[in-house]
C-alpha positions as a LaTeX table, in Angstrom:
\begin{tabular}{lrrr}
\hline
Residue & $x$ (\AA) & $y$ (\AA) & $z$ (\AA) \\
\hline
Unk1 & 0.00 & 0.00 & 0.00 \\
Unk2 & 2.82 & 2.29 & 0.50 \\
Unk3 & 2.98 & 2.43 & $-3.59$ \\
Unk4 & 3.06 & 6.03 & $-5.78$ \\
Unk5 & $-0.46$ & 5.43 & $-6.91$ \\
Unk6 & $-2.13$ & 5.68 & $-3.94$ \\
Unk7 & $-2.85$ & 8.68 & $-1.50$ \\
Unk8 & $-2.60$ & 8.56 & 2.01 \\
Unk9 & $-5.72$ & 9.49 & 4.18 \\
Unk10 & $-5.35$ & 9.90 & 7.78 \\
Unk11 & $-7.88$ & 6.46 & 7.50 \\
Unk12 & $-6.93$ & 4.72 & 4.48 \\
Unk13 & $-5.73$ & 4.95 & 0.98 \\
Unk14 & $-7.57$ & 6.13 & $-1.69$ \\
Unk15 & $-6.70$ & 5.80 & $-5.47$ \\
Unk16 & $-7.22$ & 8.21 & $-8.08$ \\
Unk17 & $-9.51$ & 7.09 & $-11.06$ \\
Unk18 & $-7.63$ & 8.16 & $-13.64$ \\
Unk19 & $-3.90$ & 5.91 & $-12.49$ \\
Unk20 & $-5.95$ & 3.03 & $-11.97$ \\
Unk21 & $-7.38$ & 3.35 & $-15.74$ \\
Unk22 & $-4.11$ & 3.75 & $-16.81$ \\
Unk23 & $-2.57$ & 0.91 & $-14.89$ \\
Unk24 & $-5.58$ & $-1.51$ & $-15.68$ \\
Unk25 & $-5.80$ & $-0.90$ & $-19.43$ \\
Unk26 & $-2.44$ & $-2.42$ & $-19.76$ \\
Unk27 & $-4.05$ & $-5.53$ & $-19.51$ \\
Unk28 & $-6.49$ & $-4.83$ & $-21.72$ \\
Unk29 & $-6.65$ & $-7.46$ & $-25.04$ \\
Unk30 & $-5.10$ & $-5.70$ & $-28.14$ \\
Unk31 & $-7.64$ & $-7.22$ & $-30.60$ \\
Unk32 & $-11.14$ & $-8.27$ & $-30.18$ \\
Unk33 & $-10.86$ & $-9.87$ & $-34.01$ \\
Unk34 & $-12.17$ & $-13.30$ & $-32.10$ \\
Unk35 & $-15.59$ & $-11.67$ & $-30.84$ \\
Unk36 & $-18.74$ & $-11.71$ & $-33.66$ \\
Unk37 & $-20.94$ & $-8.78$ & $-32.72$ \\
Unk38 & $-23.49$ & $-6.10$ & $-34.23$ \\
Unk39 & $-23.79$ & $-2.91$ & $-33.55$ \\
Unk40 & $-22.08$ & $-2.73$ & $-30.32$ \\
Unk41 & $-17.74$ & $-2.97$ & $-30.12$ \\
Unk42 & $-16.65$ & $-6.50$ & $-29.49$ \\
Unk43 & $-15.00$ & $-4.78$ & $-26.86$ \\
Unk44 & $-17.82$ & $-3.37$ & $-25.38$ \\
Unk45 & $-19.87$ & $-7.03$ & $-25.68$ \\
Unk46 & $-16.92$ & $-8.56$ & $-23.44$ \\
Unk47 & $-17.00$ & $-5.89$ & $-21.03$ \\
Unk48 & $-20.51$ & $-6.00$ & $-19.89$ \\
Unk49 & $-20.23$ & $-10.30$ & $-20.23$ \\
Unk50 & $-17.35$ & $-9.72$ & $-17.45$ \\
Unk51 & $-19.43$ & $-7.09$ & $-15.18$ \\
Unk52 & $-21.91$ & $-9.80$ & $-14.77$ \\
Unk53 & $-20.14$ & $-12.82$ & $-14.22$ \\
Unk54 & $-17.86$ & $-10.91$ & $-11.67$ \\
Unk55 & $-21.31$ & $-9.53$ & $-10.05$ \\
Unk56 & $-22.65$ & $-13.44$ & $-9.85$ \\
Unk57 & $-19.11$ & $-14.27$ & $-8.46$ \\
Unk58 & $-20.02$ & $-11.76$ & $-5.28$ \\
Unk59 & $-23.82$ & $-13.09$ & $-5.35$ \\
Unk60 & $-21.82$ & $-16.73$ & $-5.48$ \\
Unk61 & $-19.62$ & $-16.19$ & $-1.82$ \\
Unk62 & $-22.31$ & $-14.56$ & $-0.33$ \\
Unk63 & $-24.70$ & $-17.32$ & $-1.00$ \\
Unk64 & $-22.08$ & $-20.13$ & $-0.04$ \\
Unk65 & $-21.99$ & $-17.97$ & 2.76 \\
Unk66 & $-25.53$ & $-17.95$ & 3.86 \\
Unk67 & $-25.91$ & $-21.69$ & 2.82 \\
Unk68 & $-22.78$ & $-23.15$ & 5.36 \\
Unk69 & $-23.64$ & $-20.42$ & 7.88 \\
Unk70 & $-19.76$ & $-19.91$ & 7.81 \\
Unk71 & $-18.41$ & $-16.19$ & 7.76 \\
Unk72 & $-17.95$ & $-14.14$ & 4.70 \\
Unk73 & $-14.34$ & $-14.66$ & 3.07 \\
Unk74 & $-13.63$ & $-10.77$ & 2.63 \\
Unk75 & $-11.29$ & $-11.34$ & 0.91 \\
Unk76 & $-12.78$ & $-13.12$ & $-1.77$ \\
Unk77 & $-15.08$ & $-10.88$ & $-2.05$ \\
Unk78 & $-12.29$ & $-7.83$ & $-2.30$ \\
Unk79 & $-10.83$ & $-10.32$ & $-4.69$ \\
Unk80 & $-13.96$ & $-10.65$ & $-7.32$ \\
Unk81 & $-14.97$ & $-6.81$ & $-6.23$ \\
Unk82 & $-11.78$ & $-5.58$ & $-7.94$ \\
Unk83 & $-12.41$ & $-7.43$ & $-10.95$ \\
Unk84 & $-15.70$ & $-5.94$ & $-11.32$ \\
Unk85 & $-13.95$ & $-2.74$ & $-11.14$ \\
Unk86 & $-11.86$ & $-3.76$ & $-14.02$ \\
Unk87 & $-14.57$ & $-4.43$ & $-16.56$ \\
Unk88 & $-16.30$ & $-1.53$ & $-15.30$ \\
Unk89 & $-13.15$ & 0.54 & $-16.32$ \\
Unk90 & $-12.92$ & $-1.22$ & $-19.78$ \\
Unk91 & $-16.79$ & $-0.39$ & $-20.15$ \\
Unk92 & $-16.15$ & 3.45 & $-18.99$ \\
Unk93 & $-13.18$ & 3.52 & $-21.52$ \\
Unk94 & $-14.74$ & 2.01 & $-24.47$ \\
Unk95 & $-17.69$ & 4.62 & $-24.35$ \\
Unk96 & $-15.15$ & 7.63 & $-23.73$ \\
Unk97 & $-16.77$ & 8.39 & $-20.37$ \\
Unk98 & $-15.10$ & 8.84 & $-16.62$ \\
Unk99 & $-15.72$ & 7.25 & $-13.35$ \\
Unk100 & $-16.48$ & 11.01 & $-12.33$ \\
Unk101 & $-19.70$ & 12.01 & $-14.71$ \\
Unk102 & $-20.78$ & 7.63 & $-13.66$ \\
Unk103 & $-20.37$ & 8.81 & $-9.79$ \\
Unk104 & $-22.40$ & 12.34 & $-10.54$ \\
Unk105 & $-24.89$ & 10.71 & $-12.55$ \\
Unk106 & $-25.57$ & 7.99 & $-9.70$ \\
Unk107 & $-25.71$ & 11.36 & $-7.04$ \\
Unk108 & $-27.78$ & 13.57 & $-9.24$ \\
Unk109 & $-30.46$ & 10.38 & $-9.61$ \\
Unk110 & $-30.34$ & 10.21 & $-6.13$ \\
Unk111 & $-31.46$ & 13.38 & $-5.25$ \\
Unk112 & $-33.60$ & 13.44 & $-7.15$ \\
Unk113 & $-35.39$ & 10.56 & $-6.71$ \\
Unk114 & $-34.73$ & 11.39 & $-2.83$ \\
Unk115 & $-34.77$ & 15.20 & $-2.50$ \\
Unk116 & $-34.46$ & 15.42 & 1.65 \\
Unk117 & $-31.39$ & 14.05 & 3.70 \\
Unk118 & $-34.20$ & 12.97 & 6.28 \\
Unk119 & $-36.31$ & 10.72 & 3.77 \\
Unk120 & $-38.24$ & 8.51 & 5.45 \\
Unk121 & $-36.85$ & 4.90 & 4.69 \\
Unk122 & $-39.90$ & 3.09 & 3.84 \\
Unk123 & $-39.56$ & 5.02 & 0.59 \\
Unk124 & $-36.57$ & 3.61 & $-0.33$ \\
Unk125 & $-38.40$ & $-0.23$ & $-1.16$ \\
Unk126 & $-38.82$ & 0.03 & $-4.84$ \\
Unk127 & $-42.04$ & $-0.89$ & $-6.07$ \\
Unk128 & $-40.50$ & $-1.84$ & $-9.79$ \\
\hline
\end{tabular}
C-alpha cells in the first residue's frame, strides 16, 4: 500500500480514477478480431459479459456464505470486487466516459429521486 499510486488518508488509501485506468488498461486485449458482434464494439460485448459474471461471483460467496452459515471470506469478495472494477473501467473507456460524470450521474439520480437528507426509509423499497 505504500505504492506512488495511492494517496494517504489519515484512515486509508484512496486511489485516483484516472492511475488506476491507466494501470488496468495495460491488460487490456489488443484485438477483439475473435468476438462476432453487431452494432455494439466486441470490446464493449466482453466488457458488460465480465461485469456480470464478476457480479454473480459476489452473489456466489455470499450465497455459499448464507448456505454453510460460515463467515464471509472478505477477501474473496475484495478479490472478485476488484475485478468488477476492471470491466467496469474497460466499459467506462470504451464509451469515452469517466468514473467522475458515472459517480455524478448515480448522485444527481439520487437526489432526485430522494430530495431530503431525512427521507423517510420506507420510501426507499422500490415498487419496480
Amino acid at each position: 500500500m505504500g505504492s506512488n499510486f495511492f494517496k494517504q488518508t489519515p484512515f486509508y488509501y484512496v486511489m485516483d480514477f484516472e492511475t488506476y485506468k491507466k494501470q488496468a488498461l495495460r491488460t487490456d486485449y489488443k484485438s477483439y478480431s475473435d468476438f462476432h458482434t453487431g452494432d455494439v464494439s466486441a470490446r464493449l460485448d466482453y466488457a458488460s459479459m465480465g461485469l456480470v459474471t464478476e457480479s454473480v461471483k459476489v452473489l456466489d460467496i455470499i450465497k455459499k456464505t448464507k448456505k454453510n452459515l460460515s463467515r464471509l471470506n472478505k477477501e474473496k469478495v475484495i478479490e472478485e470486487l476488484g475485478d468488477l472494477v476492471w470491466y467496469l473501467n474497460l466499459t467506462l473507456d470504451e464509451l469515452k466516459l469517466s468514473f467522475d460524470e458515472i459517480l455524478s450521474a448515480s448522485l444527481d439520480k439520487i437526489n432526485k429521486k430522494y430530495p431530503k437528507d431525512d427521507t423517510d426509509k420506507t420510501q426507499l423499497i422500490r415498487n419496480e
